[in-house]
PDBQT receptor file of N, H, CA, C and O in Angstrom, charges set to zero:
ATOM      1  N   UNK A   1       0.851  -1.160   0.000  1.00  0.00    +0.000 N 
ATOM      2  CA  UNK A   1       0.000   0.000   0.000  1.00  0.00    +0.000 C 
ATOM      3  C   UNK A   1       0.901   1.228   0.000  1.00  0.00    +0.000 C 
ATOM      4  O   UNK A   1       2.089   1.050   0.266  1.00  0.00    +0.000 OA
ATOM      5  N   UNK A   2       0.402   2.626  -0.307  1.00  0.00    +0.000 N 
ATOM      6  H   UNK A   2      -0.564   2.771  -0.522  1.00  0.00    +0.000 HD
ATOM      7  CA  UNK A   2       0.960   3.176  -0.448  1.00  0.00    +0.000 C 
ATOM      8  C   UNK A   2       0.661   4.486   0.898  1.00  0.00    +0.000 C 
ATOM      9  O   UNK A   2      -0.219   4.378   1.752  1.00  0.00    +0.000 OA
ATOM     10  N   UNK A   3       1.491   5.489   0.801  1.00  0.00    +0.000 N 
ATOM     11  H   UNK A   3       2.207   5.577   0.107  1.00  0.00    +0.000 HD
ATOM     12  CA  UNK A   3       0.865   6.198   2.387  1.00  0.00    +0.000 C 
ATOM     13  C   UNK A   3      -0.530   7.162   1.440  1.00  0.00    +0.000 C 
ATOM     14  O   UNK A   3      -1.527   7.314   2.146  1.00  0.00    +0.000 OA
ATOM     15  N   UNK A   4      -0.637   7.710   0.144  1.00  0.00    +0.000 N 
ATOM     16  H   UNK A   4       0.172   7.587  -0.430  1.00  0.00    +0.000 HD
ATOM     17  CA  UNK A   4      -1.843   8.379  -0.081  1.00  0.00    +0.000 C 
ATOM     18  C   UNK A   4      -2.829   7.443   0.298  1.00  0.00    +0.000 C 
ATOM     19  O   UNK A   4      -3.775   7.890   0.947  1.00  0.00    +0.000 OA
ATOM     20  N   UNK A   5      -2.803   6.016  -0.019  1.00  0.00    +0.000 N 
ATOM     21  H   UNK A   5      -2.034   5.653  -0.546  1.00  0.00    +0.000 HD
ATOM     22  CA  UNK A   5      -4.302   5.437   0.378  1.00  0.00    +0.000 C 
ATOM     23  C   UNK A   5      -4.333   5.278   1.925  1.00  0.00    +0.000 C 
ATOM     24  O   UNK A   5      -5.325   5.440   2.635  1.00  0.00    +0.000 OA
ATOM     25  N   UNK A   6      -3.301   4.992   2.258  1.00  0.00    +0.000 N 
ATOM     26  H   UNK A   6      -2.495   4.860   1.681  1.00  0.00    +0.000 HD
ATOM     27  CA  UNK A   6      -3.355   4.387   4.005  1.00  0.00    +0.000 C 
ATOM     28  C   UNK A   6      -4.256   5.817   4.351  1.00  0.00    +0.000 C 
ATOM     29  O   UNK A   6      -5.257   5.700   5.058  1.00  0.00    +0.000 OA
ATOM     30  N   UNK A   7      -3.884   7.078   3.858  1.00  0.00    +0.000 N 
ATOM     31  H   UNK A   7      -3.070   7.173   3.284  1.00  0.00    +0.000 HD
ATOM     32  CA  UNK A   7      -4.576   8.321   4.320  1.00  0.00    +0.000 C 
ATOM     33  C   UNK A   7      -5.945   8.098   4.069  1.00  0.00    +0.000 C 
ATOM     34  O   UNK A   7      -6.822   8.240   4.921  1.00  0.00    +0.000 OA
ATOM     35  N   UNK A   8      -6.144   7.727   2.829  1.00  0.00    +0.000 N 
ATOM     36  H   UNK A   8      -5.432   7.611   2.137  1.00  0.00    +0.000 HD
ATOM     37  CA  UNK A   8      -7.505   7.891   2.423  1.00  0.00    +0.000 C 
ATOM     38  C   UNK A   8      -8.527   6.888   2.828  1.00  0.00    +0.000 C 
ATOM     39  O   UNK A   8      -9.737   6.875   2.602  1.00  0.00    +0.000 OA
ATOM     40  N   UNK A   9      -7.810   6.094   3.444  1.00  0.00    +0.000 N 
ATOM     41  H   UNK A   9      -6.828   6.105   3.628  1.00  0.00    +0.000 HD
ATOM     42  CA  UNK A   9      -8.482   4.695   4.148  1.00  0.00    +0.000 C 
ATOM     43  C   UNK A   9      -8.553   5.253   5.165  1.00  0.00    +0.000 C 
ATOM     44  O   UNK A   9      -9.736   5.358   5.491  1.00  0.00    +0.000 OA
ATOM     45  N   UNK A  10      -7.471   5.957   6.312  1.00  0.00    +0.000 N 
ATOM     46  H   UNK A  10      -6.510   5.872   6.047  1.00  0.00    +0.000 HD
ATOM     47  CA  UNK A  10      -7.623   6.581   7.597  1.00  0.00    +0.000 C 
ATOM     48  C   UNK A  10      -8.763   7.604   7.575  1.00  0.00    +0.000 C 
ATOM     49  O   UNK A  10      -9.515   7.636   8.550  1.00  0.00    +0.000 OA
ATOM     50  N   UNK A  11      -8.973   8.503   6.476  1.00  0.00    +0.000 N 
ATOM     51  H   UNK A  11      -8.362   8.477   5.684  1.00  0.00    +0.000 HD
ATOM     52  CA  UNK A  11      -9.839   9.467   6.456  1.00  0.00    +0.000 C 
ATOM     53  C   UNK A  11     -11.524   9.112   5.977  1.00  0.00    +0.000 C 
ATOM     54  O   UNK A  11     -12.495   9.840   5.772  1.00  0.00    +0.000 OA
ATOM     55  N   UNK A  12     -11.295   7.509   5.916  1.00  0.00    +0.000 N 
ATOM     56  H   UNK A  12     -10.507   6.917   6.083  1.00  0.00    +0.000 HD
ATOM     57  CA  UNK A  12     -12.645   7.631   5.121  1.00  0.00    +0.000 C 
ATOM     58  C   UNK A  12     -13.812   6.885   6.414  1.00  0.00    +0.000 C 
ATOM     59  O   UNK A  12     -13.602   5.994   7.238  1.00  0.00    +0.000 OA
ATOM     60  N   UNK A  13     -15.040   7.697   6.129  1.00  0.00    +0.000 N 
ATOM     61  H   UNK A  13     -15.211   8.420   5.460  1.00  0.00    +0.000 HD
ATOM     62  CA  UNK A  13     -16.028   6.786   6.560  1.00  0.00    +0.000 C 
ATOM     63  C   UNK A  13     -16.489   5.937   6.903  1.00  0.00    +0.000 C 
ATOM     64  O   UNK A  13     -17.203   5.857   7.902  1.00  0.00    +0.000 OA
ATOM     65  N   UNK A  14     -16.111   4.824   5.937  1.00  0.00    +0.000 N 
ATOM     66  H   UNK A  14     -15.531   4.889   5.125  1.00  0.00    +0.000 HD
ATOM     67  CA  UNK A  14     -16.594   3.454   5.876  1.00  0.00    +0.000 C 
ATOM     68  C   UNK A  14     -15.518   2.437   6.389  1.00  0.00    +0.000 C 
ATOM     69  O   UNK A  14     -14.401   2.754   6.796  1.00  0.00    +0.000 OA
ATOM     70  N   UNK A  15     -15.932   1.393   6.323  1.00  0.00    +0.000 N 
ATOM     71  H   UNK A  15     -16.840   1.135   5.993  1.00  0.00    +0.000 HD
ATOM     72  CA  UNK A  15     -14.838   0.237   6.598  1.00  0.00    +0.000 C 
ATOM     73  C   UNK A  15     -13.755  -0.244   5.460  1.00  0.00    +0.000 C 
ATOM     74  O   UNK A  15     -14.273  -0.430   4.359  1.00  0.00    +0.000 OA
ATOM     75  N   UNK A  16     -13.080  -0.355   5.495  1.00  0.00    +0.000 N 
ATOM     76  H   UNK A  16     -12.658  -0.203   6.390  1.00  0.00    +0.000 HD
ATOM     77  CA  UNK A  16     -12.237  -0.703   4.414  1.00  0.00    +0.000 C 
ATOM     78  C   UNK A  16     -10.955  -1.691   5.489  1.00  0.00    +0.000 C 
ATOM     79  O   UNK A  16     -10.274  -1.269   6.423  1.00  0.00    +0.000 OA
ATOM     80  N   UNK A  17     -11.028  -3.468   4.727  1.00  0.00    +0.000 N 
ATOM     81  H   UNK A  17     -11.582  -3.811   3.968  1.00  0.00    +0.000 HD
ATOM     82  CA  UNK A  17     -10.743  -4.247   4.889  1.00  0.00    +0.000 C 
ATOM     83  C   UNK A  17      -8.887  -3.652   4.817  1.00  0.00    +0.000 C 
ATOM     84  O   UNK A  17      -8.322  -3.169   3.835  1.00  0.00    +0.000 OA
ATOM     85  N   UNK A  18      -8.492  -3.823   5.751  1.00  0.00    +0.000 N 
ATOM     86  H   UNK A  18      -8.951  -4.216   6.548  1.00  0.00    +0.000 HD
ATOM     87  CA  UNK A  18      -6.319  -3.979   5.752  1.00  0.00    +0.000 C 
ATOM     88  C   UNK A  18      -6.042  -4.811   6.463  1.00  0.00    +0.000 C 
ATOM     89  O   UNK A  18      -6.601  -5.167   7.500  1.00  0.00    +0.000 OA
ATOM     90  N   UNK A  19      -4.746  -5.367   5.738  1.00  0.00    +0.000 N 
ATOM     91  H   UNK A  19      -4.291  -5.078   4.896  1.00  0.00    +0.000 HD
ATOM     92  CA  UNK A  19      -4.059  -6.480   6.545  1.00  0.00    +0.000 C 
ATOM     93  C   UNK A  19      -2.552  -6.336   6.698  1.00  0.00    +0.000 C 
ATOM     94  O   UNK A  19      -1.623  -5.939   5.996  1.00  0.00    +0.000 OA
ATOM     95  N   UNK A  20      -2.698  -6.783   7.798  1.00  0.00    +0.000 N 
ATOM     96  H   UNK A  20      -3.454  -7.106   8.369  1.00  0.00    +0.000 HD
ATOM     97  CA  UNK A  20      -0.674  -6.421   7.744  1.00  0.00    +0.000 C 
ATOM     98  C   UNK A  20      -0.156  -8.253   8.631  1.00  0.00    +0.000 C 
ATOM     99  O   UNK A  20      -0.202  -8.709   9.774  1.00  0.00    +0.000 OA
ATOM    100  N   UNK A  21       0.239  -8.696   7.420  1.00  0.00    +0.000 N 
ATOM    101  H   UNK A  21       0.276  -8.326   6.492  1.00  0.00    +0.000 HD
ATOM    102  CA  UNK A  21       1.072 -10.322   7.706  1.00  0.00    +0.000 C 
ATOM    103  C   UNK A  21      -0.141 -10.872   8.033  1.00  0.00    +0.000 C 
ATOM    104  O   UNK A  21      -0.368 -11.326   9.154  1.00  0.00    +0.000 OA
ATOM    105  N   UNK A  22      -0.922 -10.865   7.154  1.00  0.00    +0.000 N 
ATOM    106  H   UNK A  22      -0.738 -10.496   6.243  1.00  0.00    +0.000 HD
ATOM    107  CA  UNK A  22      -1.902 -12.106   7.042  1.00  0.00    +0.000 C 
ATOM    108  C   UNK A  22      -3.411 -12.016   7.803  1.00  0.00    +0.000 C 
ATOM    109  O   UNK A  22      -4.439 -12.656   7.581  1.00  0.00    +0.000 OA
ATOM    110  N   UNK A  23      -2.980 -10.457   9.259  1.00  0.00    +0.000 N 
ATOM    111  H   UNK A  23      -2.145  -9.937   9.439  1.00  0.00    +0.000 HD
ATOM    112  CA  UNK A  23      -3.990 -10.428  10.250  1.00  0.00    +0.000 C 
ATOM    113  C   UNK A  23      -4.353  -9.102   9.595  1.00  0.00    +0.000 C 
ATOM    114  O   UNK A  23      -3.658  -8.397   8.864  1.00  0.00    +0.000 OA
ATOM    115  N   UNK A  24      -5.761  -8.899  10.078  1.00  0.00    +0.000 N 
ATOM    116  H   UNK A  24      -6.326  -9.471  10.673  1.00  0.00    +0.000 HD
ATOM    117  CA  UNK A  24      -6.456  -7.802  10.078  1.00  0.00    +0.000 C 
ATOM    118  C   UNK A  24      -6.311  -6.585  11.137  1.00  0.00    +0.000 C 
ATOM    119  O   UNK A  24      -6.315  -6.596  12.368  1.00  0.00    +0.000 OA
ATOM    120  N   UNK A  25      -6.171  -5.434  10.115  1.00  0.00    +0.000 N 
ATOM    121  H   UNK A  25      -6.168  -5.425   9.115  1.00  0.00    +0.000 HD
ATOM    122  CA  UNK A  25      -5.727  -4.416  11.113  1.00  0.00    +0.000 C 
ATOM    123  C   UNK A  25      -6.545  -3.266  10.637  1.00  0.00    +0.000 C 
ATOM    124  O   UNK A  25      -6.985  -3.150   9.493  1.00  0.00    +0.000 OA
ATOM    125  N   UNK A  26      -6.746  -2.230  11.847  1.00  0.00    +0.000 N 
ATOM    126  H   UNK A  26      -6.389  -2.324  12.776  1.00  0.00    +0.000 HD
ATOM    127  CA  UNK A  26      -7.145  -0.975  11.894  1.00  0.00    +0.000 C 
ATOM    128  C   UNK A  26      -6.142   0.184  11.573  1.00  0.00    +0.000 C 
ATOM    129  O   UNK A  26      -5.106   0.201  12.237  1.00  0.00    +0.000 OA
ATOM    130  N   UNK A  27      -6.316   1.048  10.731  1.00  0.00    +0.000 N 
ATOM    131  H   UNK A  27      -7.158   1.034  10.192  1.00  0.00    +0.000 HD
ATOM    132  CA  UNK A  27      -5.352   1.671  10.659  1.00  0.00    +0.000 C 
ATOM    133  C   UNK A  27      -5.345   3.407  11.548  1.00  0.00    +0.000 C 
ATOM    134  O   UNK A  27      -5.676   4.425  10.940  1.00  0.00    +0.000 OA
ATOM    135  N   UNK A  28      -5.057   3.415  12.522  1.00  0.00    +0.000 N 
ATOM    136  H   UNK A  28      -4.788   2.588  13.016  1.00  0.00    +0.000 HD
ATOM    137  CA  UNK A  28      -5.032   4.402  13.742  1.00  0.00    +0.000 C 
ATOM    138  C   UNK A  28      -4.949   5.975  13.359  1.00  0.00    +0.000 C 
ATOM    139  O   UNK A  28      -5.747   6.910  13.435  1.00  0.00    +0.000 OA
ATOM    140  N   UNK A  29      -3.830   5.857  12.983  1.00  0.00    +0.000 N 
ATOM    141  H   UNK A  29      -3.181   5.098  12.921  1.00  0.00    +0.000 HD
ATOM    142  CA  UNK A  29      -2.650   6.880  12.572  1.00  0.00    +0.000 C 
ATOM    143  C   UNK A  29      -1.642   6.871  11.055  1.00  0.00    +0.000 C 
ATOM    144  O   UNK A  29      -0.990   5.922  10.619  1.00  0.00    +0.000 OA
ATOM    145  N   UNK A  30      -1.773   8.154  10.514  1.00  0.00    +0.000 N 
ATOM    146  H   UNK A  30      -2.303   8.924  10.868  1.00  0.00    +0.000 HD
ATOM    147  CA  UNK A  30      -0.857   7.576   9.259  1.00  0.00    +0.000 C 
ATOM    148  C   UNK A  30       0.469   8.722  10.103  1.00  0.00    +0.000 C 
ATOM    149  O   UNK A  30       0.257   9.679  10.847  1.00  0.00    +0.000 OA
ATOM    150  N   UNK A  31       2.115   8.022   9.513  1.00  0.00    +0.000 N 
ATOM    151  H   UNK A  31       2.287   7.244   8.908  1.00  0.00    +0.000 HD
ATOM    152  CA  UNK A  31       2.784   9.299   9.740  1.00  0.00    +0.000 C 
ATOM    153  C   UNK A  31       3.326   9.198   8.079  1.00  0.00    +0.000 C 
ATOM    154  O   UNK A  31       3.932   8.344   7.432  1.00  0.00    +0.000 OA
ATOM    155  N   UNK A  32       2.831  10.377   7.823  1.00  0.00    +0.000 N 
ATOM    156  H   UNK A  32       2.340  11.071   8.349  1.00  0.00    +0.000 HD
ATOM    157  CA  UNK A  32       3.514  10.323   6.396  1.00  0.00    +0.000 C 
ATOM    158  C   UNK A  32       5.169  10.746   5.968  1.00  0.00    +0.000 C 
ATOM    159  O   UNK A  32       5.750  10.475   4.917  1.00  0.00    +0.000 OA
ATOM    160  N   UNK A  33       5.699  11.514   7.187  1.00  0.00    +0.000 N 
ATOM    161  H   UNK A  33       5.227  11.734   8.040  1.00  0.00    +0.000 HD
ATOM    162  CA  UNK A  33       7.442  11.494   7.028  1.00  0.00    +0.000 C 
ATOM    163  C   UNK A  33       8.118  10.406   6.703  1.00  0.00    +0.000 C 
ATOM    164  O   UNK A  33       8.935  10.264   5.794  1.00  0.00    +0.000 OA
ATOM    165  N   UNK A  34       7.633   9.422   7.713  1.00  0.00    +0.000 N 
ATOM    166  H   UNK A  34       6.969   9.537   8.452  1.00  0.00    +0.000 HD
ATOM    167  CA  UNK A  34       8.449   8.139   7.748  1.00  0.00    +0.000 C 
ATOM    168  C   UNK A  34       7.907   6.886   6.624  1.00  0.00    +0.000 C 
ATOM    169  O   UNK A  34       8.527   5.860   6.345  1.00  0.00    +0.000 OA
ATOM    170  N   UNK A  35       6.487   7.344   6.059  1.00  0.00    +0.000 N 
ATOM    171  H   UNK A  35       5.983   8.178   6.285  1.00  0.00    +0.000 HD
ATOM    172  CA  UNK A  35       5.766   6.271   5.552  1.00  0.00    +0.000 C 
ATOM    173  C   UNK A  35       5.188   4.879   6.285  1.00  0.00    +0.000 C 
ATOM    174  O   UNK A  35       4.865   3.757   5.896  1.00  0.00    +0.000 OA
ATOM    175  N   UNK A  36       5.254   5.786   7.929  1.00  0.00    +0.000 N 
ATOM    176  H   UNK A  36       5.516   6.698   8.245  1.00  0.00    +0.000 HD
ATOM    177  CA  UNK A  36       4.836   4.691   8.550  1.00  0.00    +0.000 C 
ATOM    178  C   UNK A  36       2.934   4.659   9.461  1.00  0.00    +0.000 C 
ATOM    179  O   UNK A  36       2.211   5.609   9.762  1.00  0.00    +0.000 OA
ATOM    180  N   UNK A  37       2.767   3.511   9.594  1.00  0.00    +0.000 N 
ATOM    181  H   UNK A  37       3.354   2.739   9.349  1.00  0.00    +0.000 HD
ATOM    182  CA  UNK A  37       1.383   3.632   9.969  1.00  0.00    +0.000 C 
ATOM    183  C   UNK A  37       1.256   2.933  11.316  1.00  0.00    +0.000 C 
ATOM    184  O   UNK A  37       1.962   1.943  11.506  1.00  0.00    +0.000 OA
ATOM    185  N   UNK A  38       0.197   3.463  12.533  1.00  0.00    +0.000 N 
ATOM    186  H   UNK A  38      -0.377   4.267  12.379  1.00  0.00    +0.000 HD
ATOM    187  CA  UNK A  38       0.036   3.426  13.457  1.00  0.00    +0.000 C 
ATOM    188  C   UNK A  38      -1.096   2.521  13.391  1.00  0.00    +0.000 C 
ATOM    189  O   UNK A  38      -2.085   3.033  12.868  1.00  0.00    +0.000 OA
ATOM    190  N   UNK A  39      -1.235   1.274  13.789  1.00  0.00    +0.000 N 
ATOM    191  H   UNK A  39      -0.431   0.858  14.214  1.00  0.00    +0.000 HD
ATOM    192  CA  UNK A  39      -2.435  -0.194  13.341  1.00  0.00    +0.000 C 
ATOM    193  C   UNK A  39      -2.419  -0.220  14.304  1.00  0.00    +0.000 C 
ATOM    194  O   UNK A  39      -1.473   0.131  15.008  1.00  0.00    +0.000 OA
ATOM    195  N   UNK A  40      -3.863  -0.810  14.808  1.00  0.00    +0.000 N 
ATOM    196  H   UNK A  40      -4.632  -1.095  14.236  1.00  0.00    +0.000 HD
ATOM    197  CA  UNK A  40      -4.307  -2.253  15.818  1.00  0.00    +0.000 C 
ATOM    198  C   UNK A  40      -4.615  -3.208  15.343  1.00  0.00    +0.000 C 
ATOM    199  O   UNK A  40      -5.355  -3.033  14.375  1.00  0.00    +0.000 OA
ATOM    200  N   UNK A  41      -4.358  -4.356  15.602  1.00  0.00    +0.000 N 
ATOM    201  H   UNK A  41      -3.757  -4.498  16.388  1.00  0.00    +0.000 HD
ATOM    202  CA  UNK A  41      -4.492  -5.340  15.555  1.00  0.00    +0.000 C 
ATOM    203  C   UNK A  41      -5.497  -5.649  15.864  1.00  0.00    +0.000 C 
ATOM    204  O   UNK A  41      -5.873  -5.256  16.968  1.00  0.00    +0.000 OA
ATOM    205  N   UNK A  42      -6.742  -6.800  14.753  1.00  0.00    +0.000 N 
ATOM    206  H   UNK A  42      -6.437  -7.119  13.856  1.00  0.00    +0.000 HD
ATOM    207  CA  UNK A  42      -8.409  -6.366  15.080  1.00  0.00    +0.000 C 
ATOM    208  C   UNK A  42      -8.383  -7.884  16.146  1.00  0.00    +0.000 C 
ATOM    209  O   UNK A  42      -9.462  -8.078  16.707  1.00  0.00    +0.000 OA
ATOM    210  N   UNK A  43      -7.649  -8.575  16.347  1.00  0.00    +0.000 N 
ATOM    211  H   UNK A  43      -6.772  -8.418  15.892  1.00  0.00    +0.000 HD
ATOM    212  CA  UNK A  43      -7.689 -10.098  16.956  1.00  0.00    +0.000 C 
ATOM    213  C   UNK A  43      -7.429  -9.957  18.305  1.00  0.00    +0.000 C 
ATOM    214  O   UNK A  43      -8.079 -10.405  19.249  1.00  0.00    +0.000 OA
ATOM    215  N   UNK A  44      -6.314  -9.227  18.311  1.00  0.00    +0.000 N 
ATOM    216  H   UNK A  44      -5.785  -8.864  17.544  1.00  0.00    +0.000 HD
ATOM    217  CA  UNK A  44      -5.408  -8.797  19.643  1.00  0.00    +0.000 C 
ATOM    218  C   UNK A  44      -5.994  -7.570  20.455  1.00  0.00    +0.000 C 
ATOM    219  O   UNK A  44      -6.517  -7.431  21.561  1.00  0.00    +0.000 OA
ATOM    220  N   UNK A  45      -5.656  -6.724  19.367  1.00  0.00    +0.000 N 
ATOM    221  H   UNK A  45      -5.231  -6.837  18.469  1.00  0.00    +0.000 HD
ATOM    222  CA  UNK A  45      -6.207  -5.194  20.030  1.00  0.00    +0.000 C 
ATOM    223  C   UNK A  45      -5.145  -4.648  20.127  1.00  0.00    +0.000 C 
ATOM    224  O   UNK A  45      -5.321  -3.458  20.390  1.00  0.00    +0.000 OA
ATOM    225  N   UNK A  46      -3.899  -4.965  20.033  1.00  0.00    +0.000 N 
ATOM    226  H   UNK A  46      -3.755  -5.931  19.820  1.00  0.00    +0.000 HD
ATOM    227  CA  UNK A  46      -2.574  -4.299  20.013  1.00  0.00    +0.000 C 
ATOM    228  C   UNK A  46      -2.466  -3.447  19.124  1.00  0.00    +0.000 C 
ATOM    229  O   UNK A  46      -2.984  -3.439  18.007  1.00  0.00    +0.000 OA
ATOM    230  N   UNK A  47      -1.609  -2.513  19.729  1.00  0.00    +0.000 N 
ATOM    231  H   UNK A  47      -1.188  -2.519  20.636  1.00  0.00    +0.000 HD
ATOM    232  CA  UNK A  47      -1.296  -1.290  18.144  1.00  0.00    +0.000 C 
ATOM    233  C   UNK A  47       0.412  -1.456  18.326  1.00  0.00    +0.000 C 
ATOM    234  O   UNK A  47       1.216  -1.810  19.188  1.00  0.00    +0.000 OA
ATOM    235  N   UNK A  48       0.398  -1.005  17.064  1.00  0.00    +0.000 N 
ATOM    236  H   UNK A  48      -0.255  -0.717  16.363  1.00  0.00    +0.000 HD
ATOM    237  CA  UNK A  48       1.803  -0.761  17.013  1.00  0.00    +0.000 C 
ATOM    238  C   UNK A  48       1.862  -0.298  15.674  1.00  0.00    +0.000 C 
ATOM    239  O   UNK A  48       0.923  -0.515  14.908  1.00  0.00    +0.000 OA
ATOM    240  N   UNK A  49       3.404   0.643  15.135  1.00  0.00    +0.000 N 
ATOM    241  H   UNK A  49       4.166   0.820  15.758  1.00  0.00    +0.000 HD
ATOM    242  CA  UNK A  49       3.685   1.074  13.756  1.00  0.00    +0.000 C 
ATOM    243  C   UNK A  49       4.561   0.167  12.980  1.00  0.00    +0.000 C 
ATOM    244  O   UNK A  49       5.597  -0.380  13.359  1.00  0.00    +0.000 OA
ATOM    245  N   UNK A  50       4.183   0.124  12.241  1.00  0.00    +0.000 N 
ATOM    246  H   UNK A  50       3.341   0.568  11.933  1.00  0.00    +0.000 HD
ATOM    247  CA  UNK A  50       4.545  -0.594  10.361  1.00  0.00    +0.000 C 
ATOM    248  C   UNK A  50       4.911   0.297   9.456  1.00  0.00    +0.000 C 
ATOM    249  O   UNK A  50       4.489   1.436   9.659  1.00  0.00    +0.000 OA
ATOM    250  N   UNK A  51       5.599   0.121   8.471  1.00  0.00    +0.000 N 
ATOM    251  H   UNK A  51       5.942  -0.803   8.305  1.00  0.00    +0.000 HD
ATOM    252  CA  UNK A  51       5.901   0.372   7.438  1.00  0.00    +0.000 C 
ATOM    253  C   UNK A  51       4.781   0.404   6.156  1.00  0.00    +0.000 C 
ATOM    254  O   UNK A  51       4.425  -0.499   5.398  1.00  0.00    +0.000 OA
ATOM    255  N   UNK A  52       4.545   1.247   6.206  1.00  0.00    +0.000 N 
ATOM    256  H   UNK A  52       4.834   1.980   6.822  1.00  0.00    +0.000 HD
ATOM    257  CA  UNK A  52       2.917   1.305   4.900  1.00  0.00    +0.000 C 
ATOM    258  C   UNK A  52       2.873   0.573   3.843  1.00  0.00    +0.000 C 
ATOM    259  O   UNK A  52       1.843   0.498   3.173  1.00  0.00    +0.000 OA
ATOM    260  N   UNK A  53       4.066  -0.126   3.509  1.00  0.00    +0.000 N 
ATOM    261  H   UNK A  53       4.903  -0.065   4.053  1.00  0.00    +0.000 HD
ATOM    262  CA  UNK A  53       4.374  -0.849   1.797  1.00  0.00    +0.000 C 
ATOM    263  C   UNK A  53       4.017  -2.338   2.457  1.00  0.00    +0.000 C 
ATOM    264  O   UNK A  53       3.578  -3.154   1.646  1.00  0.00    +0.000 OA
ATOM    265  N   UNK A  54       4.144  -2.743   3.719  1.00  0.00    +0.000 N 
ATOM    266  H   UNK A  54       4.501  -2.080   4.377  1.00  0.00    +0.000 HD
ATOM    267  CA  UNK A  54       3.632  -3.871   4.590  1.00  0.00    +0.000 C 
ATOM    268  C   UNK A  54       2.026  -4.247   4.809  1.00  0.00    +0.000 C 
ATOM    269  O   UNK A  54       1.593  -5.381   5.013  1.00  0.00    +0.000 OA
ATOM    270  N   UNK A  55       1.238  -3.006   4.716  1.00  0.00    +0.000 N 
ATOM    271  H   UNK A  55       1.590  -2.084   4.550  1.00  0.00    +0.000 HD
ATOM    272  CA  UNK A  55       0.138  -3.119   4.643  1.00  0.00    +0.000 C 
ATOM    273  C   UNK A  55      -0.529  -3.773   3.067  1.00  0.00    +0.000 C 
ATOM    274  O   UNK A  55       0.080  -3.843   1.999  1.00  0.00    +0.000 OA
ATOM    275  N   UNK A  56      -1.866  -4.173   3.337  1.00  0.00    +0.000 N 
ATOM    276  H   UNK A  56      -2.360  -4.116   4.205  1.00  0.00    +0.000 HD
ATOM    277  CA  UNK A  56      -2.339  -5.122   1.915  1.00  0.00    +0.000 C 
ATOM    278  C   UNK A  56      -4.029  -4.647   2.505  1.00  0.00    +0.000 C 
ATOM    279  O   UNK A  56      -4.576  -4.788   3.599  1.00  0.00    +0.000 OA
ATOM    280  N   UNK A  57      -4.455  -4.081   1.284  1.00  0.00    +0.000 N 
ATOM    281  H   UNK A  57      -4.011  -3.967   0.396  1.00  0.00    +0.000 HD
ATOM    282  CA  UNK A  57      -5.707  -3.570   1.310  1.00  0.00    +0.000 C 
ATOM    283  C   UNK A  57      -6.505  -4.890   0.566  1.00  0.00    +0.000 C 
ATOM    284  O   UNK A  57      -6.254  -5.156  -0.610  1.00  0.00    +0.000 OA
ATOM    285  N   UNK A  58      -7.440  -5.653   1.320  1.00  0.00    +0.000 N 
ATOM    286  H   UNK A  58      -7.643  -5.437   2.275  1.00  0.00    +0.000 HD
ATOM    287  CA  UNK A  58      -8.336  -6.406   0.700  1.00  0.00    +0.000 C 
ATOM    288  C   UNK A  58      -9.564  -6.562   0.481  1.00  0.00    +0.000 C 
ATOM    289  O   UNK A  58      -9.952  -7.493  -0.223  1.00  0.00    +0.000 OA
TER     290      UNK A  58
């Protein structure tokens, strides 16, 4: 993924399916300096930041 969509997924309304390594994630926070993104984890509930090219929009 790229950081314009991670934004436009962060900014949008609706639900929009992301995955980061196979699990489903929320996407929190974008930081667009680093190209990195602030997720929870929808199984766990954990957050933590990733690398945006790691994310997979499905």
């Amino acid at each position: 993924m790229n950081i314009k969509r991670a934004n436009e997924i962060f900014q949008s309304l609706g639900v929009i399916d992301v995955e980061y390594k196979g699990n489903p994630v929320w996407i929190e926070n974008v930081i667009e300096e680093n190209n990195e993104v602030v997720v929870k984890n929808l199984e766990t509930k954990n957050k933590f930041t990733v690398n945006v090219f790691d994310l997979k929009e499905i």
